[in-house]
N, C-alpha and C positions, 0 to 999 in steps of 0.2 A: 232464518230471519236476521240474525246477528252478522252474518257471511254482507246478505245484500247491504244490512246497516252500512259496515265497514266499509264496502265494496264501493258504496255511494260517496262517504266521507272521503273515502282515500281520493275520489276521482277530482271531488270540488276542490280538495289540498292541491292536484296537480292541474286542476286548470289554469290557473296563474300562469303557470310555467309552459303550459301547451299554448294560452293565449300572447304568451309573451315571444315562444318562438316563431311563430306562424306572422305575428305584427311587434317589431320590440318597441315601438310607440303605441302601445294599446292602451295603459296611462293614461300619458298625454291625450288621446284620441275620448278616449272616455271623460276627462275631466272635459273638452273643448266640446262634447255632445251636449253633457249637462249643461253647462253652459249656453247655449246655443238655447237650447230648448225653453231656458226658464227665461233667455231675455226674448224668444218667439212669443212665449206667452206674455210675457210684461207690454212688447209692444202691440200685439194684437188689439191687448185689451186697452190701450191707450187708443189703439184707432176706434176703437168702437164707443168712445167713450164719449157721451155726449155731456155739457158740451164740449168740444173742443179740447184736449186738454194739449197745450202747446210747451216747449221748454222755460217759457216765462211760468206756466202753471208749474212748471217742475219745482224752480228757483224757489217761488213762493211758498209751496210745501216744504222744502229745506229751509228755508226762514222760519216757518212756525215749528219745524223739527229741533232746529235748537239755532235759535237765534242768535245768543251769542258767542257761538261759536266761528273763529276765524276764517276768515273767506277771501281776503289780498292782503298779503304780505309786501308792500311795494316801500323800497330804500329806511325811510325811517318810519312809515306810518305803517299803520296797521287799522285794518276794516273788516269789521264782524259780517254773519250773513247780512242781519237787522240793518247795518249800518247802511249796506249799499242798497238795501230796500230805499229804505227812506232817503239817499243821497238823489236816485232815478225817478222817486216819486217829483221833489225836488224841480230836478232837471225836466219830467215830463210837464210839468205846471208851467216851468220857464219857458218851455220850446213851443208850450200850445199858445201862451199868453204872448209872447217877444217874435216868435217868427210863424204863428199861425200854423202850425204841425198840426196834422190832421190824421184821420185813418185814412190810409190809401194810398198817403204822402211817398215819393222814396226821399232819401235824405241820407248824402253822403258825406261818409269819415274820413275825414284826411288827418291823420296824427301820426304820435308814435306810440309803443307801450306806456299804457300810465294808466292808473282805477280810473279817471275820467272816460277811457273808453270804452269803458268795463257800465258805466253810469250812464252813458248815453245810450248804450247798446238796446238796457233794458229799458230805459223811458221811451223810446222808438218804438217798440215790443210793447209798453202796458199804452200806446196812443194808438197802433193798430199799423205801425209805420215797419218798411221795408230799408233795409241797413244797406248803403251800398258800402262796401271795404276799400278804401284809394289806396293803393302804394304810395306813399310817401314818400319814395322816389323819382315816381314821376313827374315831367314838366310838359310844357306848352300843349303841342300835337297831341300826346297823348292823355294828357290832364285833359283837353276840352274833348277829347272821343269817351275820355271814362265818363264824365258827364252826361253827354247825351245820349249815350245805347239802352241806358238804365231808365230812361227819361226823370234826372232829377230834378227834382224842385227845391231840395235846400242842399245849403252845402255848410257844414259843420269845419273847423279848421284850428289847428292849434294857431300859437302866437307865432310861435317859429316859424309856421310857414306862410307867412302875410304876403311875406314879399313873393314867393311861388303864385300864390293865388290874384294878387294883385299884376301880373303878370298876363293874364288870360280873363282879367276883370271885362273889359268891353266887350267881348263873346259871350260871359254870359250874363251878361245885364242884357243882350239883344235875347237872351233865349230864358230870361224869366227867372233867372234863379238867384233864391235868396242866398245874400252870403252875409255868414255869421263868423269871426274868429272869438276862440276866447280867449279872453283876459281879466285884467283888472280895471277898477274903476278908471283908473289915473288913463288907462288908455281907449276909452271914449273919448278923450279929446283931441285924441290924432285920428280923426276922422279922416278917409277917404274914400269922395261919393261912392259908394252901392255897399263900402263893406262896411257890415256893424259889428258890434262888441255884444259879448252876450257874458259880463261881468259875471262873476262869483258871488256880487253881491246881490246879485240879481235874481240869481239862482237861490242863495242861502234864504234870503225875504220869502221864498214859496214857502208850500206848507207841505207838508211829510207827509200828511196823511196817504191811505191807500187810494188809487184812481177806481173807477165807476169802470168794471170791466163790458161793459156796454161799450166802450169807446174803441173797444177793439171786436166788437161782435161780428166783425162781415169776414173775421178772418178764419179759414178753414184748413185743415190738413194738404190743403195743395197747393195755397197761398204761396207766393213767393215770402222768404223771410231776408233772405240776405243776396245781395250779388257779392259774387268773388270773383275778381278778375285774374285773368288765365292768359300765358302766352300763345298764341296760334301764328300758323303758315301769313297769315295777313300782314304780320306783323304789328298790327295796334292789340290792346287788350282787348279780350271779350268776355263779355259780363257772365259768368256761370249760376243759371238760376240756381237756387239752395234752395226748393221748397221747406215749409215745416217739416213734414213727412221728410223729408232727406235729413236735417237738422238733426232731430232725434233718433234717426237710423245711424248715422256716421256717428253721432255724439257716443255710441254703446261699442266703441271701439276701447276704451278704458276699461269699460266692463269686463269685454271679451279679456281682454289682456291681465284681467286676477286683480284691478287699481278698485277698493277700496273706501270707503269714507274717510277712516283713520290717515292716509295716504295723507304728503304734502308732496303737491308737485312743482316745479321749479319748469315757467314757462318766459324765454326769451326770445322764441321765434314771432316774429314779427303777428299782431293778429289779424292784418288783411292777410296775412296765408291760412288756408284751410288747416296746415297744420297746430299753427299756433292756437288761431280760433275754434273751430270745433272740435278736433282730434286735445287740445289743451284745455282753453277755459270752458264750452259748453260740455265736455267730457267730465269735465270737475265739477260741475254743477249737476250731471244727473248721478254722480256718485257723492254727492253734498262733503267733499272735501275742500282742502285747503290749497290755495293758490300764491306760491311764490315769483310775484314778476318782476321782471328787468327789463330794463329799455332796451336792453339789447347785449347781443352777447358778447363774453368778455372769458377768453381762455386762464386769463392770470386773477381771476376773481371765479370762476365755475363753482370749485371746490371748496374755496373761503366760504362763499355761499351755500351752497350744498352744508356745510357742515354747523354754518351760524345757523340756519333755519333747519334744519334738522327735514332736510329733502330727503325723502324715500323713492319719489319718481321721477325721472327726466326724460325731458325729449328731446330728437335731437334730428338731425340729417346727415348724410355720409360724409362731410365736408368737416361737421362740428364734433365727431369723433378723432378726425385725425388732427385736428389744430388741440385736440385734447392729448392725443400722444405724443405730439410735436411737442409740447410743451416742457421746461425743465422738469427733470424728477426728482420727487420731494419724499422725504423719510414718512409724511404723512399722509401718501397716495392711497392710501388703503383705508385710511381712518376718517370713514362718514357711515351712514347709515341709508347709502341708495341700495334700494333692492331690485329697480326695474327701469331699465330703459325701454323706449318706445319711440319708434320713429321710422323712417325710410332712407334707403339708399347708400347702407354701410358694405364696404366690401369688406368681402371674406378677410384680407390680409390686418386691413384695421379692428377690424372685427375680434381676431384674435390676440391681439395686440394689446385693445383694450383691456379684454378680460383678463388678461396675465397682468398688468399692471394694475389695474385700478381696483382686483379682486373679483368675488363672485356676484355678478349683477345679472340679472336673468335678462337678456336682450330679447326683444318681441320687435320685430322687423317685420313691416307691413307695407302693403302697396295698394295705390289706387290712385283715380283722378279724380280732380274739384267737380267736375261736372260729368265720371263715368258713373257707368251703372251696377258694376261689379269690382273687387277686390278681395286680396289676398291678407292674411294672416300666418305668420311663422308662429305657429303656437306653439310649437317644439323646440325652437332655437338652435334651429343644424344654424352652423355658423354657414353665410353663403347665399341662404336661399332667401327668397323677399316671401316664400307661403307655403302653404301644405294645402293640398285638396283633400275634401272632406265631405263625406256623401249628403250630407245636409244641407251643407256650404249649394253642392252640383245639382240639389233636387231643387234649390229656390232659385238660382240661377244660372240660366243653361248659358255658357261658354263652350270656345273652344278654341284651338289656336289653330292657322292655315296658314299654308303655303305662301308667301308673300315676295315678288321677286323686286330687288334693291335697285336693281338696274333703272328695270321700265317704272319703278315705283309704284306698283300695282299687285293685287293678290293674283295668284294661278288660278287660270280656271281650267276647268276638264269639257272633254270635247262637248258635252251638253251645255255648257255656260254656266256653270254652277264652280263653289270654289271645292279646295280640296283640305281636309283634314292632315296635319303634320301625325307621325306616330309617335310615342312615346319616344322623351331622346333625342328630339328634333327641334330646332327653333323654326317656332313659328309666329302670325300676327297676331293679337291675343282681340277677339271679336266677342262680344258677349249680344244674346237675344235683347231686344226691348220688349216689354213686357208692363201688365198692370203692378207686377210685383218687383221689377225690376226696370223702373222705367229713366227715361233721359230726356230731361226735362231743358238742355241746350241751351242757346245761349240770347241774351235780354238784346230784341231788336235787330236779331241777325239772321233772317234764318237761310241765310247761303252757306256761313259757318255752322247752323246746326245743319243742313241738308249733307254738308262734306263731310261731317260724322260718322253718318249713316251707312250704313252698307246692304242694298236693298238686293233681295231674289238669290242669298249666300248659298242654302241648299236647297230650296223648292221656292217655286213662285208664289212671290207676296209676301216671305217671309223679311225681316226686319230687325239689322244688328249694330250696335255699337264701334263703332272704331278707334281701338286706344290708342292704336298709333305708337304701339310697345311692341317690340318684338320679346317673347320670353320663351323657356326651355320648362317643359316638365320631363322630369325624372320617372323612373319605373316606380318608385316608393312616393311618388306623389309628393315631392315638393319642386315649387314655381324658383325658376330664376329668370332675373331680368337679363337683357343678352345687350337689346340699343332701344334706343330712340328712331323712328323711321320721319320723313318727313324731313321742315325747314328749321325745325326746333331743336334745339342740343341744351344740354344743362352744365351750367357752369354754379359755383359757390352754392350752390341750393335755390337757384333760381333759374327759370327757364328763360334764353332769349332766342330771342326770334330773328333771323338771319335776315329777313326783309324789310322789318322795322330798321336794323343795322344800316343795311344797304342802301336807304331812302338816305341816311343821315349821312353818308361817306359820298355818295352823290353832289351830294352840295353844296363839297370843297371842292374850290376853284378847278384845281386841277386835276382832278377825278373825274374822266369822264363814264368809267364803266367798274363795276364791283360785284364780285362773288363773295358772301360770306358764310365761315362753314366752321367747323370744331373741330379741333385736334386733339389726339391723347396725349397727354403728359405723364411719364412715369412717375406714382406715387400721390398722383390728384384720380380723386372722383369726378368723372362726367369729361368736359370736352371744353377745351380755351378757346376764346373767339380768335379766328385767323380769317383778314379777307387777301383775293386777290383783286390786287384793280389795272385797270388800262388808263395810263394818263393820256389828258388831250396832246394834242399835237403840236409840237412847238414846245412843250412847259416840262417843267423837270418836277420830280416829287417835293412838296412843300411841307416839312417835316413838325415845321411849327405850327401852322396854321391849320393840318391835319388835329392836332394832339390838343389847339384851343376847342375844335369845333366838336371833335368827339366829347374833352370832358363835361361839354357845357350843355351838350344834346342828350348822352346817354349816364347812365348809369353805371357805376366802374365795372360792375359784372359782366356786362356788356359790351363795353370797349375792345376792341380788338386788340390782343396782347401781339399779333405778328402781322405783320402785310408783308404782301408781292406784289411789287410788279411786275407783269406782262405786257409784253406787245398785243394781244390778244385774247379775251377767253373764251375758252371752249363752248360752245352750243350742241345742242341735238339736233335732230333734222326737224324739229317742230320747236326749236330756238329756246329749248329751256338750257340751262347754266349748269353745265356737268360740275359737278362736287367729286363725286368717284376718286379718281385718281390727285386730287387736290387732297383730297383727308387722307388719303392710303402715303405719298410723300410726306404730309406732315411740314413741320419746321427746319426741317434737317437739309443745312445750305446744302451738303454733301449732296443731294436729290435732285438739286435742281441749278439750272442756270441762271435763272433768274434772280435780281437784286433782292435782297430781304432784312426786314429794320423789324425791330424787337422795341416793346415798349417798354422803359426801365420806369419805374416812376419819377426818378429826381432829374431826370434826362429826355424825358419824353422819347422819342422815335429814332432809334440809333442805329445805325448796321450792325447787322446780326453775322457775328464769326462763331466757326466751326467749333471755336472752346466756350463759345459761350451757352451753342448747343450743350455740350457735354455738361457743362457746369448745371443747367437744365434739368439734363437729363439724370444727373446725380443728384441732386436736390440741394447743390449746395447754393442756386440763386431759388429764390421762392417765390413764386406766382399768387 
């Protein structure tokens, strides 16, 4: 008896050890199951939960959880949960009373970081109203397309950007829509017909009390709640529905990642990005923590901040880690209290970089799109990878990644017409199933861009998949790296631009009569510098100035082509699409080619580009 006692105990002493060799993430692998499982359950029971229960019901429940407990930390002021309850109630009184908000309404933000956007979000949410998110960068052409794909009916706008909107004003006074900026009293009296003022003190006059959740009764778990606008092949933005149901699915990304109530996070990514907005604020909200924001990021202030607010969590992109190691080094690079970053898109080399300098922060690097249906989590933190596969992760969402050839820009198929499976070890397209559990809900008014998503009859007929338009590599031990971008999209500074949208706007200097635009690598940046080639017309010589007005006054800097070529020519297919290929494989490097080539300096605009100044480039001693 005593024999087997022993016999028993000794074994469960070495199973530790047995299960650590056979998986040396089995740990990790066990904590990320628990996990998993308890927020299956938590959202299950939210879907089944009648009525309704949306991330506004979430908010509300952390308001009567401890109400005043800090909830925006923004420059000097400081706002309890409580407070911004009653700030939104507020604002939802103002918006129904002054601009006739309704349920049903969409109603879009054009701002930058500030609690007001944090205020309107949720008075839209307790009126029954869908959030569109503007980039705040955008102008003209693209301002009046974000408008109407979403079909809005109000448009909300800071002070700062009047004259943007007052820009595009006649379009939509033909197309209905209310335009509201805010302000102060004193500026209702610079009235200009269609735009109003929707004062503070207009706002403050409402009454706090809670709204009659009746006013939001028609809205259901598959309502749209937000558009986020997304770069695509088109080149204009398209609206990526966010149903609720997606909302509070993506919001449990914090969760996954070990964040906390206690937690304060420090969020300066922009909130029309998904990142800022739901992976940041509505992530801190279903974990009823505390929110650090900034108008925007600032490498010589990060850690000032970090360490005034007593930041535990940051987010970040691969761009915003390395202008953190770029930065001078200071005797008090170590001395904060961050325990976790969270973001996407860090390389391996900054990656390590960081941690050696800034000390031990547990990085959680993750992947996904605004509008896919599947994504990855590094819950282990191999520096490198953007995920781990994980049999829970594989049973709720079937993926897979295929064969995809770069050339013809098209997946392999095998002699039946069907695609083909990469093996282990192999970059491939990363395609995931559509599904009730995993579904893609595409994009507001487009459906030629969601039909191009799709990937219909992948291994049996009828069947129906997702296209991320990512190429990535899994590993034998199961974790995801990203490898490229496929398609007309590249990523530069943390934002994706779109080579067509580019190319419409480089057309329309004078003497431009043809343009290919495409992304180049640069040693020591993440993602890819906009480089176009163009053909001038005939007779006209490159117009260096007049290029460099009309670029900065069309696009936004991330955008802008940092190199041009000219060609006598460019290249076509035999079905006249615009070969990229051997343009991105050259690169910037005069040495590569014959052709003239002007580099944009900022204080010089568009200047020929020499072989040292390559190099200077390519060492890092000019900085893009």
């Amino acid at each position: 008896m005593y024999v087997l006692l022993y016999t028993i105990l000794a074994g469960l002493a070495i199973l530790p050890l047995f299960l650590y060799l056979r998986n040396p993430y089995f740990t990790q692998d066990l904590r990320y199951t628990v996990t998993c499982v308890l927020l299956w359950l938590r959202i299950n029971r939210i879907k089944r939960s009648k009525p309704f229960y949306s991330m506004l019901d979430c908010f509300l429940d952390k308001v009567k959880k401890h109400p005043n407990k800090q909830f925006i930390v923004f420059e000097k002021s400081s706002y309890t949960y409580r407070d911004v309850d009653k700030q939104s109630n507020k604002l939802a009184r103002a918006l129904s009373q002054h601009a006739s908000v309704k349920e049903g309404d969409t109603v879009a933000l054009f701002m930058g970081n500030q609690p007001m956007y944090v205020f309107i979000w949720l008075a839209l949410a307790k009126l029954g109203c869908r959030a569109a998110l503007l980039n705040y960068n955008i102008r003209s052409k693209s301002l009046l397309h974000c408008f109407t794909c979403c079909g809005t009916n109000v448009l909300l706008a800071a002070s700062e950007l009047r004259g943007a909107v007052e820009e595009v004003l006649p379009t939509l006074r033909e197309q209905s829509v209310s335009v509201f900026v805010l302000g102060e009293e004193e500026e209702e009296k610079c009235v200009t017909e269609g735009v109003n003022t929707l004062s503070s003190s207009r706002i403050q006059q409402a009454s706090d009390q809670p709204l009659d959740p009746q006013l939001r009764s028609k809205v259901t778990l598959k309502s749209p709640a937000l558009y986020i606008y997304t770069s695509g092949t088109t080149g204009l933005p398209k609206a990526a529905v966010i149903t609720h149901e997606r909302l509070y699915m993506a919001s449990s990304m914090q969760a996954i990642s070990g964040v906390v109530s206690d937690d304060v996070i420090y969020i300066y990514l922009p909130l029309y990005h998904t990142a800022g907005f739901i992976m940041g604020l509505t992530g801190a909200i279903e974990r009823g923590s505390t929110v650090v924001l900034r108008r925007k990021f600032s490498a010589s202030n990060f850690w000032d901040d970090c360490r005034k607010h007593k930041v535990t969590v940051i987010q970040y992109i691969g761009e915003i880690m390395r202008y953190l190691c770029n930065s001078p080094k200071k005797d008090n690079d170590r001395h904060h209290k961050v325990r976790l970053a969270l973001g996407n898109g860090l390389r391996a080399d900054t990656w390590s970089e960081f941690l050696q300098r800034f000390g031990d922060i547990r990085v959680c690097e993750c992947y996904g799109a605004t509008e896919g249906n599947v994504g990855f989590i590094n819950y282990v933190g191999k520096v490198g990878a953007i995920g781990k596969e994980h049999f829970l992760h594989k049973a709720n969402f079937s993926y897979v990644l295929i064969q995809y050839d770069t050339e013809r820009e098209e997946p392999v198929k095998d002699s039946r017409g069907f695609c083909i499976k990469v093996p282990k070890g192999e970059t491939g397209l990363l395609v995931a199933k559509i599904t009730a559990q995993a579904p893609f809900s595409g994009y507001a008014n487009n459906q030629q861009q969601t039909d191009r998503k799709k990937l219909r009859d992948v291994f049996v007929k009828g069947d129906l998949y997702f296209n991320s338009g990512d190429l990535l590599r899994i590993d034998h031990e199961g974790f995801v790296y990203f490898m490229d971008r496929i398609g007309d999209t590249f990523r530069w500074k943390g934002e994706n631009v779109a080579t067509t949208e580019v190319t419409e706007h480089l057309i329309m200097v004078e003497c431009i009569e043809e343009a290919n635009v495409y992304g180049v690598k640069v040693p020591g940046h993440e993602g890819r510098v906009g480089m176009a080639a163009i053909k001038l017309k005939d007779d006209m010589e490159f117009d260096s100035k007049t290029t460099l007005e009309h670029v900065k006054t069309s696009l936004p800097s991330y955008a802008r082509p940092r190199f041009i070529r000219i060609q006598n020519s460019l290249a076509v297919t035999g079905t006249f699409k615009q070969i990229k290929v051997k343009l991105v494989e050259e690169g910037f490097n005069p040495s590569m080619m014959q052709d003239r080539l002007y580099y944009l300096e900022d204080s010089k605009g568009y200047i020929p580009m020499t072989q040292e100044m390559y190099h200077s480039i390519s060492d890092g001693k000019i900085h893009l």
